[in-house]
mmCIF file as gemmi writes it, N, C-alpha and C atoms, coordinates in Angstrom:
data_model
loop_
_atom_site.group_PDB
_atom_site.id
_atom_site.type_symbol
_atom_site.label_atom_id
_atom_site.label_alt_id
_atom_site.label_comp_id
_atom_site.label_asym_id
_atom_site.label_entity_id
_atom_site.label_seq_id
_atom_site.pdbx_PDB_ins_code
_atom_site.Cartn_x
_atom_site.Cartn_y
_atom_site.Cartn_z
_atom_site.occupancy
_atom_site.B_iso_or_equiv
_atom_site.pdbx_formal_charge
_atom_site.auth_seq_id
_atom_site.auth_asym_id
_atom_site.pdbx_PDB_model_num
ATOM 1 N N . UNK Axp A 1 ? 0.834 -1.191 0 1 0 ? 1 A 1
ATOM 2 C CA . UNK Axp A 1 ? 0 0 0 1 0 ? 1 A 1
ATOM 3 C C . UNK Axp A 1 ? 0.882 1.259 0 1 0 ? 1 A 1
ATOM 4 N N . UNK Axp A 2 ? 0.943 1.574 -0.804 1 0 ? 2 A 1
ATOM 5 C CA . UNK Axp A 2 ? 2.003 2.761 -1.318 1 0 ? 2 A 1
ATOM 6 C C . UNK Axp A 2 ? 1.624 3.979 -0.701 1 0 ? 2 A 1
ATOM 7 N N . UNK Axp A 3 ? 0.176 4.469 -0.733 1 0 ? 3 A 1
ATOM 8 C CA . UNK Axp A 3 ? -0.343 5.278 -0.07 1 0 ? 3 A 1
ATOM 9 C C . UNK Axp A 3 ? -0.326 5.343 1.68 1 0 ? 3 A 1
ATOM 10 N N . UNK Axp A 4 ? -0.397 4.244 2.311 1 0 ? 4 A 1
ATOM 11 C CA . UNK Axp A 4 ? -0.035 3.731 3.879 1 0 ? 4 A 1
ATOM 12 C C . UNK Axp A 4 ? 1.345 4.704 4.012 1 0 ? 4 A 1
ATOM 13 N N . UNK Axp A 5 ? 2.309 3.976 3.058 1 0 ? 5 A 1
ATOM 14 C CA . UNK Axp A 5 ? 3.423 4.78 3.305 1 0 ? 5 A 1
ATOM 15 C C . UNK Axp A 5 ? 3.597 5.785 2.962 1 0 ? 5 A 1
ATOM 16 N N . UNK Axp A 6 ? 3.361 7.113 2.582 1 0 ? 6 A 1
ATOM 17 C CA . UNK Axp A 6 ? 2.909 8.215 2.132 1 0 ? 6 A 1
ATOM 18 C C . UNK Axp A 6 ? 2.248 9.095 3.342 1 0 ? 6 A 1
ATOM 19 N N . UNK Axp A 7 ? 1.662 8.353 4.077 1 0 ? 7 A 1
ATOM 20 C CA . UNK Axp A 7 ? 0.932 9.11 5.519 1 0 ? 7 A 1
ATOM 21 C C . UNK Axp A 7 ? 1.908 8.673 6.688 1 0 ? 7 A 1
ATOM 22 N N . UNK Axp A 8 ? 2.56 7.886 6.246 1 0 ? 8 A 1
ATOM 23 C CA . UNK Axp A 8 ? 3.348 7.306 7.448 1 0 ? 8 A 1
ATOM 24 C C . UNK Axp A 8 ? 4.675 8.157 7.893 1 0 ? 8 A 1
ATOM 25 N N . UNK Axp A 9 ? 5.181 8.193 6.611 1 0 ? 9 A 1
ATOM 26 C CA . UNK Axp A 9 ? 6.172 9.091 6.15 1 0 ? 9 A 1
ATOM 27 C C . UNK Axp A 9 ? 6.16 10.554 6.713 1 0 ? 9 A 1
ATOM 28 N N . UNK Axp A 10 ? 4.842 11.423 6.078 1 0 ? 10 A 1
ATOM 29 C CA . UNK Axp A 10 ? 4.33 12.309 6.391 1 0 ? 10 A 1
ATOM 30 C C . UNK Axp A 10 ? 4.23 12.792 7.529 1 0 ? 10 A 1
ATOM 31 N N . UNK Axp A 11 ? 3.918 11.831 8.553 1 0 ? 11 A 1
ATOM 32 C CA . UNK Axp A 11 ? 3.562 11.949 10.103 1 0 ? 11 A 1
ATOM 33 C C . UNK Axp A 11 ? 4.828 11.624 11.232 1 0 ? 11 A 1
ATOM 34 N N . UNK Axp A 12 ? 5.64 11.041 9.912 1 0 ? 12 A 1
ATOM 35 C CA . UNK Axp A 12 ? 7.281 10.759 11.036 1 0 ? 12 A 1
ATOM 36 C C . UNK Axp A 12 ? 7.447 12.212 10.826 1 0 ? 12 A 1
ATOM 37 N N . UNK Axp A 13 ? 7.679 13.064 9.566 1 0 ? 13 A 1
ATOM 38 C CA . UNK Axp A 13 ? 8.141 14.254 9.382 1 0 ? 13 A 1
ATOM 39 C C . UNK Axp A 13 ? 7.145 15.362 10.523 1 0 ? 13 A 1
ATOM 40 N N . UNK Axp A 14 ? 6.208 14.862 10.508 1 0 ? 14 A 1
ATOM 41 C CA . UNK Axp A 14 ? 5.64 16.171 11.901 1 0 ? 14 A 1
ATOM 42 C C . UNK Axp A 14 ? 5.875 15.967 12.839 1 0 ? 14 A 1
ATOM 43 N N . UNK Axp A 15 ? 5.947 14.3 13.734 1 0 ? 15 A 1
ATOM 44 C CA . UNK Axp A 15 ? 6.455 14.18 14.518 1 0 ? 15 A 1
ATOM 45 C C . UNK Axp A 15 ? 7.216 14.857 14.843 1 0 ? 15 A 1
ATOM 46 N N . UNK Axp A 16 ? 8.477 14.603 14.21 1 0 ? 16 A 1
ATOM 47 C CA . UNK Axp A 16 ? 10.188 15.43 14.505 1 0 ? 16 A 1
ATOM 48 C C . UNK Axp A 16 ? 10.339 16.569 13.337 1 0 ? 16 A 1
ATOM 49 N N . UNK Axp A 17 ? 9.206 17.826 13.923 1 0 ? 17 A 1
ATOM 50 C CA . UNK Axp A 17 ? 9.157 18.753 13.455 1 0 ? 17 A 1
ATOM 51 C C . UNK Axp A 17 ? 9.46 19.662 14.672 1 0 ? 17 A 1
ATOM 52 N N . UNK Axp A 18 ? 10.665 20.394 14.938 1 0 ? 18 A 1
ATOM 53 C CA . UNK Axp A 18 ? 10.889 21.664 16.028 1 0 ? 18 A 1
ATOM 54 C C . UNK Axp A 18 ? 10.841 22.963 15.693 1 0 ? 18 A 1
ATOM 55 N N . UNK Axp A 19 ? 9.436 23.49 16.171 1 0 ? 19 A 1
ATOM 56 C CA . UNK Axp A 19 ? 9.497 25.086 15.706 1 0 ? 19 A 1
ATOM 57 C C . UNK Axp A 19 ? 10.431 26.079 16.039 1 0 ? 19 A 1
ATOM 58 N N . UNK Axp A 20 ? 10.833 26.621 14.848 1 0 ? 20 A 1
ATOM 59 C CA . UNK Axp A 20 ? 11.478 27.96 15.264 1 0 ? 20 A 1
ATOM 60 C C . UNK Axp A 20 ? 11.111 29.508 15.86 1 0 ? 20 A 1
ATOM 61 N N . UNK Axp A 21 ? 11.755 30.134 16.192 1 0 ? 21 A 1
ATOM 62 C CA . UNK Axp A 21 ? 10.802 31.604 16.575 1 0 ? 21 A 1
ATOM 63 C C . UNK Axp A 21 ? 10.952 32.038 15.014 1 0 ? 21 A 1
ATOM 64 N N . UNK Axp A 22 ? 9.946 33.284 15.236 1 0 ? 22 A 1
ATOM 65 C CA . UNK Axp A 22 ? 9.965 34.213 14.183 1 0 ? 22 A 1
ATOM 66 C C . UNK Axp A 22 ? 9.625 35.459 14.36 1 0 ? 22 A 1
ATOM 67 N N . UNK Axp A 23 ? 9.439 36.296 13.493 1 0 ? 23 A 1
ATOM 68 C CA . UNK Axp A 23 ? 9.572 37.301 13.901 1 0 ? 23 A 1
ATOM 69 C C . UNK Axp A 23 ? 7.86 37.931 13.186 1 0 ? 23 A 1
ATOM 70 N N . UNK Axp A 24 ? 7.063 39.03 14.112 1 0 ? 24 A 1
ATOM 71 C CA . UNK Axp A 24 ? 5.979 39.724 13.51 1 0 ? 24 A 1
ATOM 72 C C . UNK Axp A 24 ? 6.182 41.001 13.846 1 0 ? 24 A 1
ATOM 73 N N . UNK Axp A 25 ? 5.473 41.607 12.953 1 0 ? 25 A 1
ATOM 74 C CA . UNK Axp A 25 ? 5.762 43.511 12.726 1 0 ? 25 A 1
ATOM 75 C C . UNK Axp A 25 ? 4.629 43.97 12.95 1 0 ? 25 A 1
ATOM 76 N N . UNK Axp A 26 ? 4.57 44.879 13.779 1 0 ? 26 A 1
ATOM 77 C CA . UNK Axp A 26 ? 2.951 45.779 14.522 1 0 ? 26 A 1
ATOM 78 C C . UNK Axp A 26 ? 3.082 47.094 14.291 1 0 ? 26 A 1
ATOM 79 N N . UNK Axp A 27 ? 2.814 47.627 13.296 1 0 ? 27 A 1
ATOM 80 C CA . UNK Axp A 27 ? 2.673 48.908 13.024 1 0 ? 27 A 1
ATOM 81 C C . UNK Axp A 27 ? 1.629 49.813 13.753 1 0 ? 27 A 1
ATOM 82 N N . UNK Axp A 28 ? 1.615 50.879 14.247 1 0 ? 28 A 1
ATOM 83 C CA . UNK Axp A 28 ? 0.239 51.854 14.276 1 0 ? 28 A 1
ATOM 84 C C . UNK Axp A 28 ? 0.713 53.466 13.961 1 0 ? 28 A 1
ATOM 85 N N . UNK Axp A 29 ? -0.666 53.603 13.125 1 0 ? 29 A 1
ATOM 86 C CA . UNK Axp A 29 ? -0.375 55.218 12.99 1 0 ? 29 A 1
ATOM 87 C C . UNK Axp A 29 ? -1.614 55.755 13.283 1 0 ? 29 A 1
ATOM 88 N N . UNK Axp A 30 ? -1.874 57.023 13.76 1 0 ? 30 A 1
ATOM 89 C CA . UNK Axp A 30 ? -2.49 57.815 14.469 1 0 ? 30 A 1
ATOM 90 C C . UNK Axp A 30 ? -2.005 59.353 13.551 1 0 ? 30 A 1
ATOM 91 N N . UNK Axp A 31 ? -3.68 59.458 13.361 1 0 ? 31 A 1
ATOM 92 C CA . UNK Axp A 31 ? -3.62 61.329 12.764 1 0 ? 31 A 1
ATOM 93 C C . UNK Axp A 31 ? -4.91 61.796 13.233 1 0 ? 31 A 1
ATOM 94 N N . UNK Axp A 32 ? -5.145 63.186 12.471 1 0 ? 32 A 1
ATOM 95 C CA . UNK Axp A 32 ? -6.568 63.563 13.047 1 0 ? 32 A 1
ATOM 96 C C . UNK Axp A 32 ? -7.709 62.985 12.291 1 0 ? 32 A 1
ATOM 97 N N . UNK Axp A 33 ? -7.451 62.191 11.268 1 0 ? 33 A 1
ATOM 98 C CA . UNK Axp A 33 ? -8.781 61.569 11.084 1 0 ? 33 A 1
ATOM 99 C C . UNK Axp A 33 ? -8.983 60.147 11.467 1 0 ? 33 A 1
ATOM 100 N N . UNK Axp A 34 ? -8.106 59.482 12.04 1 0 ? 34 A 1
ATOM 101 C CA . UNK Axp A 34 ? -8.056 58.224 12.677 1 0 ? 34 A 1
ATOM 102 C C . UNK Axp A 34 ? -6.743 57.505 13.417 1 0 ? 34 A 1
ATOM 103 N N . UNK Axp A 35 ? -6.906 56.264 13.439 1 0 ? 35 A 1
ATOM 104 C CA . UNK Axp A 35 ? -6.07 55.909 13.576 1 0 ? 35 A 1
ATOM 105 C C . UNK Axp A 35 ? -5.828 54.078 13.036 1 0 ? 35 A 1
ATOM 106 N N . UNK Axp A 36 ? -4.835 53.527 13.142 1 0 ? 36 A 1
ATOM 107 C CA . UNK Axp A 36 ? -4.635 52.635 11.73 1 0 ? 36 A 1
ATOM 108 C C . UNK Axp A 36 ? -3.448 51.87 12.768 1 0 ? 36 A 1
ATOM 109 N N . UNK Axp A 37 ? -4.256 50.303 12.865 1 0 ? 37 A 1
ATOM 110 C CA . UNK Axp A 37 ? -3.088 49.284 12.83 1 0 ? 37 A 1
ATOM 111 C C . UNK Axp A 37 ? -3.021 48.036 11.878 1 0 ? 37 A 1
ATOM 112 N N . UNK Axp A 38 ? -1.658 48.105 11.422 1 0 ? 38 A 1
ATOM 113 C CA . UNK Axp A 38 ? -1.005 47.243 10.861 1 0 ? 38 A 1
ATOM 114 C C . UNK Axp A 38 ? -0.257 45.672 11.241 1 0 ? 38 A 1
ATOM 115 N N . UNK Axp A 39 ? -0.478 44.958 10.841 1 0 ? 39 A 1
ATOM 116 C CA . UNK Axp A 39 ? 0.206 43.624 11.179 1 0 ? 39 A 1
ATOM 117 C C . UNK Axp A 39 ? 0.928 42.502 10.479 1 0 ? 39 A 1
ATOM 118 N N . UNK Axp A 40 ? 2.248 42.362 10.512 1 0 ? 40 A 1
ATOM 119 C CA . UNK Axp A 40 ? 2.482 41.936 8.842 1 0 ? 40 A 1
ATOM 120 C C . UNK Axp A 40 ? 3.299 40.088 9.767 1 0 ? 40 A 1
């Protein structure tokens, strides 16, 4: 079953999956007609 191994495979690779950090960007700007946040 070729497909068996295909999910099997798949699920060793998440298993021994270690997240890394990363990085997110929070913008805000503020004027007199509002104000505005950003998130990238």
């Amino acid at each position: 079953f070729p497909t068996l191994g295909f999910v099997v495979e798949r699920f060793w690779e998440i298993q021994s999956h270690e997240p890394e950090e990363f990085w997110a960007i929070n913008c805000s700007h503020d004027s007199e007609d509002g104000s505005a946040s950003f998130t990238w």
